[in-house]
Structures are given as C-alpha cells and as structure tokens.
C-alpha angles and dihedrals in degrees: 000000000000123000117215109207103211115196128160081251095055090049092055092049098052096039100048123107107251104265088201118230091000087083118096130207102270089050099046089047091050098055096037084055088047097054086040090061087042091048087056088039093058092037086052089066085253099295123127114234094156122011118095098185098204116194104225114207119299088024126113136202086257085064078056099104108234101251088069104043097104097059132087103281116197131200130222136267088349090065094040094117087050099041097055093044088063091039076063097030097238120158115232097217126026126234110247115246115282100254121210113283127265118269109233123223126210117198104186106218 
C-alpha cells in the first residue's frame, strides 16, 4: 500500500511546468515519485491495487491529480476509521452467511 498525501501545495508541485535548474531536491523528488506511481498506475490497466490518496486539511477532490480521480479519496482526519481498515484490509461490514440454496419448483402448463 502506498499512501499519497494530497495538499494544495503537492498539486501544485506535480502540476506545475518544469521551470529547469530553479527546482531543488525536494521539488524535483516529489514530482519524479509522482509520475513513478502514475507510470504503475497506467501498467496496472488503470486500476488501483495500491495507492489510498488522503486530503489533507485545506485540500479538495479537485487537488486530487487527475489519474486518481476515479478511486475512493479519504480525508483526514474525517475518513481515519476507514483509512486505516483498508491499511489492514479489514472489511467494514461483513457479508451475511451463504444460506442453502432455493428449491426450485416446475409446474408443467
């Protein structure tokens, strides 16, 4: 599992044009780990096996980059009970017992 920490100030990272040697460190790793999770993402056929994107406070779904947009999204600190179920891959109901199977009844016409 990988949790994506999504912030007004991370969307702007990873969205923004490349500026060229004006970048640091901390800028330039945060984008090439952005576009690594996008490149699985994609190699995965779109479907997200690993990635929970959490708002943090003051983000919104539209911080949310747009490869991500169609998964489940929590906020923190509103969605902890249910991030941490799925960190533990817990369900949060459980599927009622498989009963017997109907009889089926043919009435010739």
């Amino acid at each position: 599992m990988i949790i994506i920490i999504i912030s007004p100030k991370y969307y702007s990272t990873v969205t923004a044009p490349p500026v060229g040697q004006e970048q640091d460190e901390r800028t330039f790793n945060t984008v090439y780990i952005h576009k690594q999770l996008q490149n699985e993402f994609i190699q995965n056929g779109s479907k997200n096996f690993r990635f929970i994107p959490i708002l943090f406070p003051g983000a919104k779904r539209c911080h949310v980059p747009a490869w991500l947009q169609n998964t489940n999204v929590y906020s923190w600190p509103r969605d902890r009970d249910d991030i941490l179920r799925r960190l533990m891959r817990v369900e949060k109901y459980n599927p009622p017992p498989i009963g017997d199977l109907p009889t089926i009844v043919s009435i010739p016409i």
